[in-house]
N, C-alpha and C positions, 0 to 999 in steps of 0.2 A: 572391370566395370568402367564406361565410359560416364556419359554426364549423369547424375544422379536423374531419375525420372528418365534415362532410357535404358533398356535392356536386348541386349545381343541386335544391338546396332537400329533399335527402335525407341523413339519417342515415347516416354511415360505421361507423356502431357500433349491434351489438343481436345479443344470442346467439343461435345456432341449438342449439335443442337435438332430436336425433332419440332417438328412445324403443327400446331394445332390452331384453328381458328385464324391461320397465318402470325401467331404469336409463338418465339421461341418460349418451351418449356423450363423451369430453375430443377434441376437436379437438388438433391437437398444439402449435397457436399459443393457444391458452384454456386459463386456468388452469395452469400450465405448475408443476409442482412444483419445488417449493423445493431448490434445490442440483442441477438439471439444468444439463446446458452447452449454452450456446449457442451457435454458433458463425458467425463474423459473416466475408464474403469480398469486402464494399462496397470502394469504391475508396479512402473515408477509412480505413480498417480498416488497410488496405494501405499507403498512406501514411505512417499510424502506426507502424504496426509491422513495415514490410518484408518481411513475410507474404502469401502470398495469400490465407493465411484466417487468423481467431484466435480461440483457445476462450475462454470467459467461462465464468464457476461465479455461477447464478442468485442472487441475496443477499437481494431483497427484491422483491413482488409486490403494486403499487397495481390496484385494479379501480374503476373510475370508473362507477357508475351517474345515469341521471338521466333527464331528461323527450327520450327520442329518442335516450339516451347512453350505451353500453357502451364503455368503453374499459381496456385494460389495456398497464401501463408497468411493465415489467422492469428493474427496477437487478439490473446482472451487474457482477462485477469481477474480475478478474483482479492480476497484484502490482502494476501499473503504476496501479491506480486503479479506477475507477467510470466506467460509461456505463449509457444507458437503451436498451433494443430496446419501442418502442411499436408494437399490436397495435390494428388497427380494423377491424373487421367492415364489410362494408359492405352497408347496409339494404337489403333485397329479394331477396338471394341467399343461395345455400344455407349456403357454403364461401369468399367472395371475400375478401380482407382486403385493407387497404393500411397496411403495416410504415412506420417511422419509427423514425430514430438519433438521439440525444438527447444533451446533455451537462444536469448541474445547473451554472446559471449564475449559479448567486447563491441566497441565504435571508437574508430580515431580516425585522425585525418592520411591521406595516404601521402606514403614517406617514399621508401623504394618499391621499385615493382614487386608485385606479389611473388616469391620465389616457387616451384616447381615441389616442393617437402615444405610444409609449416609444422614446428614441433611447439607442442602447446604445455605448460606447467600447471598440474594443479599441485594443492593441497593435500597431503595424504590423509583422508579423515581418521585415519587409526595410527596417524600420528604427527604431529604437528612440526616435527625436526624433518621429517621427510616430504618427499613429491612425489606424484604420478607424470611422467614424462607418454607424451603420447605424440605418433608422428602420423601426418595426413599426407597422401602424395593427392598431386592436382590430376584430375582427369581431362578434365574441360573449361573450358572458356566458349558463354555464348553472348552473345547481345542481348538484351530484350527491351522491352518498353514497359516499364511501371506505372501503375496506375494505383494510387492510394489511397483509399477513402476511410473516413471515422466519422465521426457526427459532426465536425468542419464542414464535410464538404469532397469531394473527389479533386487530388491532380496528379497529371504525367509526367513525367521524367523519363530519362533515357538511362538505362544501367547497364551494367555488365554482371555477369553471374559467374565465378569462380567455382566449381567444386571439387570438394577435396574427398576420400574415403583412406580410412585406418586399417590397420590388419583385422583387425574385429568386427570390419564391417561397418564401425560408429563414419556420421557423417558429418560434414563441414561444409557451408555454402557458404561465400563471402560474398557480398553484395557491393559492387562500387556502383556509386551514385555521385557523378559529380568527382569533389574530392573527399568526400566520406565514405569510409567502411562498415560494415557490417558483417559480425561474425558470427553466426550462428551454426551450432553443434548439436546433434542430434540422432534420432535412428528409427528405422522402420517399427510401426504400430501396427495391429493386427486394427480392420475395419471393425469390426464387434466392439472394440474399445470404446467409439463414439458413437454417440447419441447427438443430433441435434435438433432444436427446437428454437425455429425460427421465428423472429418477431413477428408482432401483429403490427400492421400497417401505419400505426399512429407511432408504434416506436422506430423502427426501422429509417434510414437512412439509405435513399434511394443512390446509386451508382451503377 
């Protein structure tokens, strides 16, 4: 697998835009307004939270541009906390996307350069004397341009996108911005998972 969001040497990310009225049209997974709910019916969802589905109130809206790279990641929260719903278009089609669930797994400041394998420790939940040891190898490295908006307001930044993938397919994007990292882990969602239901005009936050 090379960068996450491309598959056998194609970009999973790049907007379609169709022209009505000579106004670009919002797909309902692109650009998705600010304080829309999401609502998420995945099997982790469910596990969580004993539901078979759970609403999220949109918080904050990254858009990843770059050479082959549109990608957009949804921080939604709910009272329990923060997750991320990532959105990738996938290059050549009209309408295709392929959705990802996300946790932020960490932020620090960047120390040595990112190595080529990052092995990560959790917790073992069936049992607290032990770990779960997990290894990501790096696939890619792209540039892109950030754009962040929340009910702030929208700004740019220039980042870099690390991605990592596990033997099990589980995924890891690192995000340098500046000299801060971002680490978020995660794994493909089936599109049926989500539901969204975008704000009305008064709530929403234009970008």
């Amino acid at each position: 697998m090379a960068l996450f969001g491309r598959k056998d040497g194609k970009s999973l990310f790049s907007r379609q835009k169709e022209d009505a009225d000579k106004k670009p049209q919002r797909h309902e997974l692109v650009d998705i307004p600010i304080n829309s709910i999401i609502e998420l019916s995945d099997i982790t969802t469910y596990e969580e939270t004993d539901n078979t589905s759970h609403a999220y109130t949109l918080a904050t809206r990254k858009k990843y541009e770059g050479d082959g790279l549109l990608r957009y990641m949804y921080h939604v929260r709910d009272v329990e906390g923060e997750i991320v719903v990532g959105v990738d278009h996938i290059a050549g089609t009209k309408d295709e996307y392929e959705i990802s669930r996300w946790i932020v797994d960490g932020e620090q400041e960047l120390g040595d350069p990112l190595p080529d394998e990052m092995t990560l420790h959790y917790t073992d939940p069936d049992n607290e004397d032990a770990e779960i040891v997990v290894v990501y190898n790096r696939q890619e490295i792209v540039s892109a341009k950030l754009t962040v908006t929340n009910a702030q307001g929208k700004e740019e930044f220039a980042a870099e996108l690390h991605e990592y993938i596990n033997d099990d397919d589980g995924l890891m994007s690192i995000e340098l911005c500046g000299d801060w990292l971002t680490f978020y882990v995660g794994f493909l969602i089936s599109s049926s998972d989500v539901e969204i239901y975008p704000a009305t005009v008064n709530e929403q936050v234009r970008g």
